[in-house]
C-alpha positions as CSV (number, residue, x, y, z in Angstrom):
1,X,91.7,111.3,84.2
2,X,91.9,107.4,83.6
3,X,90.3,105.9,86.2
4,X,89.8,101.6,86.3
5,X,88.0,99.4,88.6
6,X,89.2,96.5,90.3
7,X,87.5,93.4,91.8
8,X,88.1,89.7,92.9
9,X,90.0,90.1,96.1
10,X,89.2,88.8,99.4
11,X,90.3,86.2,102.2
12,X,92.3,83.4,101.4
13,X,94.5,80.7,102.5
14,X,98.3,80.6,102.0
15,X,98.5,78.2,98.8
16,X,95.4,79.1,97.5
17,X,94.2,81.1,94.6
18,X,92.5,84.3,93.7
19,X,92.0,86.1,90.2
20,X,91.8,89.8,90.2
21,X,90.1,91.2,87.2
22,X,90.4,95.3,85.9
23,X,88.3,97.2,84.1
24,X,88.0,100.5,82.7
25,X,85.9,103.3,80.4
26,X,85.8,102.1,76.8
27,X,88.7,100.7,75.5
28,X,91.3,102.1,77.2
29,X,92.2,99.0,78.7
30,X,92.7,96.9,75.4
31,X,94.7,99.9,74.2
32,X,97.1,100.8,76.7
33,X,99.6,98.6,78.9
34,X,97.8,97.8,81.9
35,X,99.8,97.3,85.6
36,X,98.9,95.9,88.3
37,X,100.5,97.5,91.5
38,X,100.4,96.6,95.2
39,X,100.6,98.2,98.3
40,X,101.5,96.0,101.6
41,X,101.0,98.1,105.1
42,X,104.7,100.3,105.8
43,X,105.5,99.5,102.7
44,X,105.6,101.7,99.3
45,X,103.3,100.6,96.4
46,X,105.1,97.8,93.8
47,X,104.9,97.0,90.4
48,X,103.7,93.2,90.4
49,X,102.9,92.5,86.9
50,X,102.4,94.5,83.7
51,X,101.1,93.8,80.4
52,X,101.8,96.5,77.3
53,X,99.2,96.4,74.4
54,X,101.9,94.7,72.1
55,X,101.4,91.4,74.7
56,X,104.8,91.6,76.2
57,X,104.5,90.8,79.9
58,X,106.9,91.8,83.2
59,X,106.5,90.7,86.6
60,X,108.2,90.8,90.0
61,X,110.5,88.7,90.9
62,X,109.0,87.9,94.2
63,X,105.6,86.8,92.0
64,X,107.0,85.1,89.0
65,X,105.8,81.8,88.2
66,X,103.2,82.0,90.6
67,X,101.0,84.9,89.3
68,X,99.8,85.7,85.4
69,X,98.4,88.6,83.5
70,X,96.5,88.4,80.7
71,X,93.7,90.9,78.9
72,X,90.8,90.6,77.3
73,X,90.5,93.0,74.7
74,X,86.7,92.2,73.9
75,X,85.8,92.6,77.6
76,X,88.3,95.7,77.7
77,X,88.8,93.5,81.1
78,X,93.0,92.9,82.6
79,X,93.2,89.6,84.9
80,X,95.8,88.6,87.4
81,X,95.6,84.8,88.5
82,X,97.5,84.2,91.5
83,X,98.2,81.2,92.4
84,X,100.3,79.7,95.4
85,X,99.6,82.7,97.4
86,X,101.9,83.2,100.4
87,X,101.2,85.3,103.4
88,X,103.3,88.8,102.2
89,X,101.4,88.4,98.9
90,X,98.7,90.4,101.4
91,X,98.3,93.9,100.3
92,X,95.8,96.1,98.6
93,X,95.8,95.4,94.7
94,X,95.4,98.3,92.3
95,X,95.8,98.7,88.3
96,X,96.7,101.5,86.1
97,X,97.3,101.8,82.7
98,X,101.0,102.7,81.1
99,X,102.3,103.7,77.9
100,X,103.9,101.6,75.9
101,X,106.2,99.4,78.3
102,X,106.7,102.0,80.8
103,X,105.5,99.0,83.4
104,X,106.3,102.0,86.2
105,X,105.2,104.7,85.3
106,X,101.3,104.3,85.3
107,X,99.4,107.5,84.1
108,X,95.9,106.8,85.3
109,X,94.4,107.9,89.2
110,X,94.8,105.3,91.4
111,X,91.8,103.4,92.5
112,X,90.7,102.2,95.9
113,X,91.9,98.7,95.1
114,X,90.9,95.3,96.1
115,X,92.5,93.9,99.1
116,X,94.1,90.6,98.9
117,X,94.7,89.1,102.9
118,X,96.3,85.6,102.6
119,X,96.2,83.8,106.3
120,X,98.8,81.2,107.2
């Protein structure tokens, strides 16, 4: 079972910035679509940006122009730069890996994330 690794959250101010980075086993990150997902408290887990192995990119509307994925194949390594944060950005951050462009339908386990709290 695909299981990656995320890092980079923490505690910061609304307006600020944080990059998230994912990683995984070999190259299963450079050669499958990577997602990264979120989970607010009460609420069910959302697709916040994905990036298929082709390059092509989707995000949530709520995050768009704000946030940007991008890989690193020779690090086998998935970033997410968010920018701008805002207060309901706050959630627990997790990435899986997709086929193709199936942004939601991640095959992989699900991680314990990296928890993202923006303050006001």
């Amino acid at each position: 079972q695909v299981h990656l690794v995320e890092s980079g959250g923490g505690l910061v101010q609304a307006g600020g910035s944080l990059r998230l980075s994912c990683g995984g086993p070999g190259r299963i990150v450079s050669i499958n679509g990577v997602g990264w997902y979120r989970q607010a408290p009460g609420k069910q887990r959302e697709l916040v940006a994905g990036i298929a192995s082709g390059g092509s990119t989707d995000y949530a509307d709520s995050v768009k122009g704000r946030f940007t994925i991008s890989r690193d194949n020779a690090k086998n390594t998935v970033y997410l730069q968010k920018n701008s944060l805002k207060p309901e950005d706050t959630a627990v951050y997790c990435c899986n890996v997709f086929a193709g462009t199936n942004y939601y339908l991640p095959f992989g386990s699900w991680g314990q994330g990296t928890r993202v709290t923006v303050s006001s």
